[in-house]
C-alpha positions in Angstrom: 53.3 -12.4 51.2 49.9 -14.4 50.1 50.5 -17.1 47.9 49.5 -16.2 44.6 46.0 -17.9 43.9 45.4 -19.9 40.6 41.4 -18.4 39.6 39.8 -15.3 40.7 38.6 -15.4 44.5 34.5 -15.3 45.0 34.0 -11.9 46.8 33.0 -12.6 50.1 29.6 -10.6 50.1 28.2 -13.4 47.5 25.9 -15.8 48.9 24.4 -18.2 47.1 20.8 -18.5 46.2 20.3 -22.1 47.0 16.4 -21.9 46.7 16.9 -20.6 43.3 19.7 -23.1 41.9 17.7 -25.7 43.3 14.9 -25.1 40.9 17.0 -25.5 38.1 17.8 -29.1 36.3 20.8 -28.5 34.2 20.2 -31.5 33.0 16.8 -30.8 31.3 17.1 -29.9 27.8 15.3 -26.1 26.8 12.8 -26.8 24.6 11.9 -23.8 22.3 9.0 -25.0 21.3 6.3 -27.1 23.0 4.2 -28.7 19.5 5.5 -30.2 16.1 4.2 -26.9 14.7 5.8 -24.2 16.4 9.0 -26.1 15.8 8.2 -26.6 12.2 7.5 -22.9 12.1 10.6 -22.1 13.8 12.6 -24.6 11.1 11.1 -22.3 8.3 12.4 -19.0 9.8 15.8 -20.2 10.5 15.9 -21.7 6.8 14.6 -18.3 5.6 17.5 -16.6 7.2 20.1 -18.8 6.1 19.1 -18.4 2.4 18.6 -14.4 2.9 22.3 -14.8 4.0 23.5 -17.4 1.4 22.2 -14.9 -1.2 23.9 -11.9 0.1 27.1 -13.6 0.1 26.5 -15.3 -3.3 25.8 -11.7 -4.6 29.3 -11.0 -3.4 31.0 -13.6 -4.4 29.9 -13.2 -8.0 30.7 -9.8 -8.3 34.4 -10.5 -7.4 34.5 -13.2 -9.8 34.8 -15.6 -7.2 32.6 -17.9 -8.4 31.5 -19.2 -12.2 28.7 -17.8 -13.9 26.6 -20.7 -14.3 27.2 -21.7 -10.6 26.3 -18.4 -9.5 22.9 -18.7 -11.5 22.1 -22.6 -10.6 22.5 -21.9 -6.7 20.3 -17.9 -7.1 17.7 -19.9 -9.1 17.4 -22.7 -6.1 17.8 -20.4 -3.3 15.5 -17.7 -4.5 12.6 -20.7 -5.4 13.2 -21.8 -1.8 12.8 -18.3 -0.5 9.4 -18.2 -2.4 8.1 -21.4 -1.3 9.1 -21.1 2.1 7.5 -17.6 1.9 4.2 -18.7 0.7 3.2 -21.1 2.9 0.4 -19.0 5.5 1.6 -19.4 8.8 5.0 -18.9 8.0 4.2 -15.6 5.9 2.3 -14.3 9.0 5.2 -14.8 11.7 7.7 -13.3 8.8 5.4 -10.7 8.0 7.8 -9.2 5.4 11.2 -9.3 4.2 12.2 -5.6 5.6 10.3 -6.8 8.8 12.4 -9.9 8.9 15.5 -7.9 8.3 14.9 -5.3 11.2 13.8 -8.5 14.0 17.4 -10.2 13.0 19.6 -7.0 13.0 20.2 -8.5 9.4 22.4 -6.1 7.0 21.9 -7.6 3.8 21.4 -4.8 1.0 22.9 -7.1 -1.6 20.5 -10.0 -1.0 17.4 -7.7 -0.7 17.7 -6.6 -3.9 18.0 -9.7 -5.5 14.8 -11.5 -3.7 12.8 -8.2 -4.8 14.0 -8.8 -8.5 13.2 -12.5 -8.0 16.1 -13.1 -10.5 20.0 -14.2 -10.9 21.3 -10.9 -12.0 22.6 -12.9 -14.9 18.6 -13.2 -16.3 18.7 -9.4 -15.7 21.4 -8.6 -17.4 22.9 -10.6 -20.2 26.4 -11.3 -20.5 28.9 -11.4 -23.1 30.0 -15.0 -21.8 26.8 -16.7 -21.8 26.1 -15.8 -25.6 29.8 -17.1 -26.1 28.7 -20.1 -24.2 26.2 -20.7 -26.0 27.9 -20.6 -29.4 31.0 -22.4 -27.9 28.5 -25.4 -27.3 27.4 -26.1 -31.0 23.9 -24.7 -30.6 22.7 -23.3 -33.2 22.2 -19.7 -33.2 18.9 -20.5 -35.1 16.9 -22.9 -33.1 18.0 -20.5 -30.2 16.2 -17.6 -31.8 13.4 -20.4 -32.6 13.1 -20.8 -29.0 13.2 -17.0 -28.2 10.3 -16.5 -30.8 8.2 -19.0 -29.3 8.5 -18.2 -25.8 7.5 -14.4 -26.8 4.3 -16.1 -28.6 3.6 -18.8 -26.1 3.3 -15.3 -23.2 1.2 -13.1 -25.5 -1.2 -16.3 -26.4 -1.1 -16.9 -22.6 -2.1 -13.1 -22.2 -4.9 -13.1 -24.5 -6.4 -16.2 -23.6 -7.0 -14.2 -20.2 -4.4 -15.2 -18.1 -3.7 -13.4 -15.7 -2.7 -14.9 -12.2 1.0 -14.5 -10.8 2.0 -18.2 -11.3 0.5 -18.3 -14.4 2.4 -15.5 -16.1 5.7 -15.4 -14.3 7.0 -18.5 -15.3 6.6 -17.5 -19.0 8.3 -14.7 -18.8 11.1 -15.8 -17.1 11.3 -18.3 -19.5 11.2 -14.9 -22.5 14.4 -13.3 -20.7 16.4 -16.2 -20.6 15.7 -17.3 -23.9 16.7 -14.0 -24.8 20.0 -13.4 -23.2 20.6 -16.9 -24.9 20.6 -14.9 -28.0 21.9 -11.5 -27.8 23.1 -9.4 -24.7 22.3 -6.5 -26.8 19.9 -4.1 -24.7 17.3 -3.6 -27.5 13.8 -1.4 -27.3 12.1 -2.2 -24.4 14.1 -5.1 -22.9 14.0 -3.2 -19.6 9.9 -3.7 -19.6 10.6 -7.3 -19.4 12.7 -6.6 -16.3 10.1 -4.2 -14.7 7.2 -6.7 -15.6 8.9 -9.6 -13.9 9.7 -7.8 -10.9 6.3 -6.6 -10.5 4.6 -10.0 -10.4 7.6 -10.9 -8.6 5.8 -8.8 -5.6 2.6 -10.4 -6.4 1.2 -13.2 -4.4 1.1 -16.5 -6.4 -2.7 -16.3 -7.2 -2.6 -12.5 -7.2 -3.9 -11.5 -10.5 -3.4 -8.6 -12.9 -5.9 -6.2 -13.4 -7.2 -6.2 -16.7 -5.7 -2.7 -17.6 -2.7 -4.3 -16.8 -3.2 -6.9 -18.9 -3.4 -4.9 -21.5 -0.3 -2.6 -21.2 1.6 -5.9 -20.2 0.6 -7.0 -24.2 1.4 -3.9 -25.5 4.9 -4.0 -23.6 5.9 -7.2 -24.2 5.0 -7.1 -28.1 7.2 -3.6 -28.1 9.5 -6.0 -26.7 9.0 -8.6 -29.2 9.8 -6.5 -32.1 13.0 -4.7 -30.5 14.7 -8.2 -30.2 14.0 -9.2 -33.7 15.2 -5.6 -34.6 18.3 -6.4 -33.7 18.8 -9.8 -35.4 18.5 -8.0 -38.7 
């Protein structure tokens, strides 16, 4: 009998290509990319995919109730402002092309997190909870100056609006600032709060100099003032 052999034998056909192994330094590190950009482009894509999966498994987490409420919104606010900036820059939008794009090059299965970068919100600005009104009253606010701020922030956009802004960074920063001074307030879904929504998701798909058409404009007023008047509806 053969002695048993400790590792699998090399079959004996197998010659090796010395020519070949020669060539190769396994030393020498494998450089991906050969200039300070293409490695600063390829340090952009790889933070984009982390924060596409971050979010996906953030969006999870919360609706387990594994993680609190305002951590879940702090960490979706950063994440989703990183996604944008990291977005925006030029030659890192033309090798990501698009998010869908992105998604199918990376085999990336992330339903969860692709909704949330289209809304370009926590779902806790979308949707106001029960808790973060509670919160807010637990804290000593009062529920006054918190429907002060609500008022003002409807005012400050509709002044914005008529003075003829219209760009993307202009305007979407105001109304975020209207739906979360609202859910501050009431988590009551009054007349037209879902415009808000729609209005924020569709500058959300705007570049950040895109602006609105002026017939846009002008249904955006008319929406938002709607709006207006269905949250103070429902403080009376």
């Amino acid at each position: 009998m053969m002695p048993r052999q400790a590792y699998a034998p090399t079959p004996h056909s197998y010659v090796p290509n010395t020519s070949l192994s020669a060539t190769i330094n396994l030393d020498e590190e494998v450089k991906l990319a050969e200039t300070r950009g293409e490695r600063n482009l390829q340090d952009s894509l790889a933070e984009i995919f982390s924060i596409i999966v971050t979010i996906d498994e953030l969006e999870k987490a919360f609706l387990k109730d594994a993680i609190p409420e305002a951590d879940y919104t702090e960490i979706c606010e950063r994440s989703l402002k990183q996604y944008k900036s990291l977005v925006a820059d030029e030659t890192v939008s033309k090798a990501f092309v698009g998010l869908e794009e992105f998604k199918a090059e990376w085999d990336l299965d992330v339903p969860r997190a692709t909704e949330r970068i289209r809304v370009g919100m926590p779902s806790t600005a979308v949707t106001a909870s029960s808790s973060q009104v509670a919160t807010q009253a637990a804290s000593g606010n009062a529920s006054g100056a918190l429907i002060l701020e609500a008022t003002q922030d409807f005012i400050t956009f509709l002044d914005a609006l008529r003075l003829g802004y219209l760009a993307n960074d202009q305007l979407h920063p105001l109304l975020s600032d209207v739906i979360q001074s609202v859910n501050k307030v009431t988590d009551k879904d009054f007349d037209s709060r879902s415009k808000i929504i729609q209005w924020l998701i569709t500058l959300n798909q705007m570049k950040a100099t895109e602006e609105i058409s002026e017939d846009q404009a002008r249904q955006l007023e008319l929406d938002i003032n709607s709006a207006y008047q269905g949250f103070k509806n429902t403080l009376s």
